[in-house]
N, C-alpha and C positions, 0 to 999 in steps of 0.2 A: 039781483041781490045775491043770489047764491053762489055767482060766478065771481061776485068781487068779493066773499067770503072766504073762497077756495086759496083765490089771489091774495088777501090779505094773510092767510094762513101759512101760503108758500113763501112770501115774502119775509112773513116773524120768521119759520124753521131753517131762510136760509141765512137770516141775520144771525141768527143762535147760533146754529152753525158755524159761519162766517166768525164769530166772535170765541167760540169753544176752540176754533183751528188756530186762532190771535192766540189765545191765554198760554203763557209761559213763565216756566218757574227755571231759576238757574244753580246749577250747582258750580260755587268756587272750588277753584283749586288751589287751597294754598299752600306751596311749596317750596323746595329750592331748586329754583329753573337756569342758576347759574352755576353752582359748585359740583352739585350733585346733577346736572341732567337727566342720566341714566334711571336714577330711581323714580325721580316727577314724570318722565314720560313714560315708565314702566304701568304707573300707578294711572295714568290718562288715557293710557292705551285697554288696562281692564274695564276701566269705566266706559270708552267708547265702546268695547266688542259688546258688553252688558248692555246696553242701551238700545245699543245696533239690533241687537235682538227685538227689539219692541218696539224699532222704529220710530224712537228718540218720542215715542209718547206713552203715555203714564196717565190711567183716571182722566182723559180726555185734556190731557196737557203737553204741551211740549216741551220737551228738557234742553239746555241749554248748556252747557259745559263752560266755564270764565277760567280764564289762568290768570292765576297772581301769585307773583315771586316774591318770597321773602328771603331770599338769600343766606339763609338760615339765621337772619338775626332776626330778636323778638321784638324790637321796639317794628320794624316793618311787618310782621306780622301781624300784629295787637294792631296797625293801621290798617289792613287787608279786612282783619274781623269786623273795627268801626263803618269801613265801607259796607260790607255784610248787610248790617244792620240797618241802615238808611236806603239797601237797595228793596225794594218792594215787588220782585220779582225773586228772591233771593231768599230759598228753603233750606240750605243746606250746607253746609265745607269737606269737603275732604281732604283729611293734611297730606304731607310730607314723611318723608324718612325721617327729619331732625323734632327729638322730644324737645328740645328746651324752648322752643314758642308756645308750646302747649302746657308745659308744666308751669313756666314764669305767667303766663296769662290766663290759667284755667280758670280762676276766680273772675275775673271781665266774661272769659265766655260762659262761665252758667249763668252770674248773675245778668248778664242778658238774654240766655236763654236761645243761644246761637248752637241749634244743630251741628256739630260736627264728629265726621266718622272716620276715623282712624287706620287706613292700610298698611302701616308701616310702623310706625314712633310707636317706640316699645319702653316708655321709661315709667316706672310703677305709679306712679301716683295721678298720670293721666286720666284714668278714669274715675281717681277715687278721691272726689271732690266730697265731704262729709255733709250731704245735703241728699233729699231727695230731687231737688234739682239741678242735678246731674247730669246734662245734657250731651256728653262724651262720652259715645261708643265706638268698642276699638271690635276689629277681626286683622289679628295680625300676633306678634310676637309678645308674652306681657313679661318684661323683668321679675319678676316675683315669682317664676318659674323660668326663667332664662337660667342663671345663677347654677341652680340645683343641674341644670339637663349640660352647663359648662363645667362643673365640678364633678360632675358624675362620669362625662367621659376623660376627664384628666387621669383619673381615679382608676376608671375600668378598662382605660384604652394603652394609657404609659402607666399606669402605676407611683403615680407623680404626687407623691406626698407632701411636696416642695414648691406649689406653685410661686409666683409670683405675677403678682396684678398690675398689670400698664392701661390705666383708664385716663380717657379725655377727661380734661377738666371743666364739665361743665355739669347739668343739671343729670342729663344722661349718666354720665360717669358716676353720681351722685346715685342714682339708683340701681347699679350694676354694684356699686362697691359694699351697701348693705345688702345685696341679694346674694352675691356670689360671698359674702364675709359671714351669713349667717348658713347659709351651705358646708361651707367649712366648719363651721363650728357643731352641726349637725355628725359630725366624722369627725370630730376631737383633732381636727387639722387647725393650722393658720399659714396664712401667706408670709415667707421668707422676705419678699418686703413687698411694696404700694410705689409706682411712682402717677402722677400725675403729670398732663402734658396741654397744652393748648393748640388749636388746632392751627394751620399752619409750619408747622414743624418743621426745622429745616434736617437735614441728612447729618448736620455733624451734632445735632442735641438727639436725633433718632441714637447714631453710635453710641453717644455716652449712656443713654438709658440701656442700651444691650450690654454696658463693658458692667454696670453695675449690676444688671439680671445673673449674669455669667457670675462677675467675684462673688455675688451674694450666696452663689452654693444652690442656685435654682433649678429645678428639673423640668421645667414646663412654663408656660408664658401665659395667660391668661390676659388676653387684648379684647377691651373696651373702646373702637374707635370708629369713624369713618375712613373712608378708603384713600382718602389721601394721606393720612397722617400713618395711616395703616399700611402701606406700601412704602413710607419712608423706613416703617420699623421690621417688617420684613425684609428688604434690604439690605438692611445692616446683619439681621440675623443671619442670613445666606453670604455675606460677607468675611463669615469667621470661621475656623478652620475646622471641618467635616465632623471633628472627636467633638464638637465644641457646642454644635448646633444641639438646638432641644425644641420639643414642639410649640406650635404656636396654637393655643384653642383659642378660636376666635369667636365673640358677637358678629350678629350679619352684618354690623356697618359697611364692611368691604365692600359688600358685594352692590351696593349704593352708586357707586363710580366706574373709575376706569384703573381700580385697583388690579385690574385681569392682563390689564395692558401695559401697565408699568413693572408690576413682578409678573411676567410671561411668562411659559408654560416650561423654559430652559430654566429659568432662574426659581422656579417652582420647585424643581427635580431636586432641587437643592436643600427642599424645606419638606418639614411635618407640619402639613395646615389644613387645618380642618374648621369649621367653624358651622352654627347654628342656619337653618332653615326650616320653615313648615314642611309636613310629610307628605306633598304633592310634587309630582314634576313631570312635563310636558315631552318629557325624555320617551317615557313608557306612555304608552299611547291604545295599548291592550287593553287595559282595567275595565272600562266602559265606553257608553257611547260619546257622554258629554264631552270627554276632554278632543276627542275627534272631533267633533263638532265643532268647538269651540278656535281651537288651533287652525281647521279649514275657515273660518270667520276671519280669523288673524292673517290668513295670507290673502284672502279676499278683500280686504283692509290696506295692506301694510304689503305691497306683491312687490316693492322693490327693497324691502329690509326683511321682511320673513318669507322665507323659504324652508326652513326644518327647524326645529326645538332648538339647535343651537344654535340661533340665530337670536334668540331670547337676552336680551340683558338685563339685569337686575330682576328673574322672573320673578321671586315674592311680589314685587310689589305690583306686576300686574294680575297676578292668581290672585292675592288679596282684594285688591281693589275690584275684579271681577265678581267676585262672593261676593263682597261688600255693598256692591251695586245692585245685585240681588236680591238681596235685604232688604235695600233700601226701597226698590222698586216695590217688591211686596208689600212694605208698609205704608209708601203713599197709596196704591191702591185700595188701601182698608181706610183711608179717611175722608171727608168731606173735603174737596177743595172749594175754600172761600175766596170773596178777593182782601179778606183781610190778610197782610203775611204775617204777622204772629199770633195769630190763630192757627194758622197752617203750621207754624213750626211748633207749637206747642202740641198738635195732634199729632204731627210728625214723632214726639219724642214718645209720647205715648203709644203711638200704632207700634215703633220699634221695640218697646216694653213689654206687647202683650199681644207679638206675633205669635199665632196658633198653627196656620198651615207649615208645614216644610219646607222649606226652602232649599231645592238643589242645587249646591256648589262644587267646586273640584278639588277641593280640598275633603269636603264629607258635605251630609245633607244636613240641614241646620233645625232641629228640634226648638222652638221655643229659644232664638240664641241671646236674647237678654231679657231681662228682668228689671222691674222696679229697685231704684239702688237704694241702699240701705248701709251703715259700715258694718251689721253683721252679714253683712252679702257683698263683700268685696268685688265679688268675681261678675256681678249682677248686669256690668255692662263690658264683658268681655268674651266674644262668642270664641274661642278657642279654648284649651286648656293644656295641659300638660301633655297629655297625650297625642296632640296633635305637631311637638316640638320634635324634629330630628336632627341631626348632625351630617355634614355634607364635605364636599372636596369641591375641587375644580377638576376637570377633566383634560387631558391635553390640547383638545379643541376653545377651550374658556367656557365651555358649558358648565353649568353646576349638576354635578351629579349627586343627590341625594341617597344617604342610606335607605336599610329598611326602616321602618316606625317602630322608635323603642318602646322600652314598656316604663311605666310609672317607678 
């Protein structure tokens, strides 16, 4: 009796077992896997190094990675989230570089209550769904502090009293245009004029927009774009005769694609471009230990495309995504996994609300990085802040080389 008790006991612990080693949760990836490449696998590549770290288990689960492409349109997106939602192994999303799936569908995603966390898409209203369920947290760049850290160096870098605004015409653009227009108006400035653009853009509507920047009596460019519409309009600008050129302050869309590749490093030499980045980069490798750690992970990983920092493309989005994974990880570990999955996700939204321990990232270490949302707490699900926004170049190599970290 006692030997088939022992038996019967070995047999339960190795079924449990056997069944704890089965249970998996997946995180989507929804993204643009066709336009933008560069950024969606920037943003897959921090999530795996994160993960890799803990060997793809979490609170006695195994995590899953799913891609899905939404090619930056929203109706394909909004289909990506309903998949979501009926997958019952499926805790989580992490988006894309492109804001407008998220800003045209935020309303479907809270009122379903579909986790997703933000590495990239920086267009202000993303997070700030006037609800306490608010299930959208971002670590990454937020418009609503973009705006002030692009008009500020127009301001303090050229002295450029005269911008004028070339914003894509979509939701994005839409929130660069009131952030950067109330920045302005903070300095008793206005833009000498606004054009709007749609994306695919061909080279002879790029010129006309520079022939009107130019007549317009403008001293500087303030560009709201991604990198292909963004390389058509640089282009044009390095086009026009030496006396004639003026700087280009750009949002980080560019750095999304294969912007590096098409305005190279000759045709750079030509241009004032500077544009937006988080105040980490994998260039500097002194600071601490983690980012050494992390980088030797990447080439352990990745040993026939990483070889040094500059081999990095589109870094934001895999530094973000890295931090972000880290969070994330920390907060499934502080909850109960069920096999109900919206239960999981709903503890999910809460654990990320009322993370206590620290969370070490390479960007900085993360104190408490969200909070219960509220609209007198705008900021409530955005673990970055102003101060974490810098201003960067490209390098002759196509590396981005980030300034020092400005001040507020």
């Amino acid at each position: 009796m006692r030997l088939m008790l022992i038996l019967w006991a070995l047999i339960s612990w190795s079924s449990a077992a056997i069944a704890g080693d089965s249970r998996v949760l997946k995180i989507y990836h929804d993204a643009d896997w066709m336009n933008n490449v560069e950024s969606s696998e920037a943003i897959w590549r921090g999530m795996e190094v994160a993960l890799d770290e803990v060997k793809y288990q979490v609170n006695g689960t195994r995590i899953e990675l799913v891609k899905r492409n939404h090619s930056g349109n929203v109706t394909r997106s909004l289909r990506n989230m309903k998949d979501f939602i009926e997958d019952e192994n499926a805790i989580a999303v992490f988006s894309g570089m492109h804001s407008p799936p998220l800003i045209t569908n935020r309303s479907f995603i809270n009122e379903n209550k579909i986790p997703v966390l933000v590495p990239w898409a920086a267009g202000g209203p993303i997070t700030r769904y006037p609800s306490s369920n608010n299930s959208v947290f971002r670590l990454s760049v937020d418009d609503t502090k973009a705006g002030e850290v692009l008009v500020k160096h127009a301001v303090s870098e050229y002295t450029c009293s005269r911008p004028y605004l070339l914003l894509e015409n979509t939701a994005w653009g839409d929130s660069n245009a009131y952030s950067v227009k109330k920045a302005l108006d903070v300095r008793g400035m206005s833009a000498v004029g606004i054009k709007r653009f749609d994306w695919s853009m061909k080279s002879h509507v790029a010129r006309s927009l520079i022939h009107d920047v130019i007549r317009g009596g403008a001293e500087c460019i303030i560009l709201v774009s991604t990198s292909t519409e963004a390389a058509e309009i640089a282009l044009a600008v390095s086009e026009l005769d030496t006396e004639a050129r003026i700087p280009l302050i750009s949002h980080w869309g560019i750095t999304g694609g294969n912007f590096h590749e098409i305005v190279n490093s000759q045709t750079r030499e030509k241009l004032d471009l500077s544009f937006i980045q988080t105040c980490f980069s994998f260039l500097d490798l002194s600071r601490d230990p983690l980012p050494r750690t992390v980088f030797r992970r990447l080439q352990t990983l990745y040993p026939k495309t990483i070889e040094t920092p500059r081999d990095l493309k589109s870094p934001a989005g895999l530094i973000h995504a890295y931090d972000l994974t880290k969070v994330f990880i920390a907060a499934l570990e502080n909850i109960e996994i069920t096999d109900n999955i919206y239960a999981n996700r709903n503890a999910l939204k809460v654990a990320l609300e009322t993370l206590e321990d620290p969370v070490v990232g390479l960007i900085k270490t993360y104190e408490s990085p969200f909070s219960t949302y509220a609209e007198s707490k705008p900021d409530a699900h955005e673990a970055l802040g102003r101060e974490d926004i810098c201003m960067a170049a490209y390098g002759p190599a196509d590396e981005i080389v980030v300034a020092v970290r400005s001040k507020s």
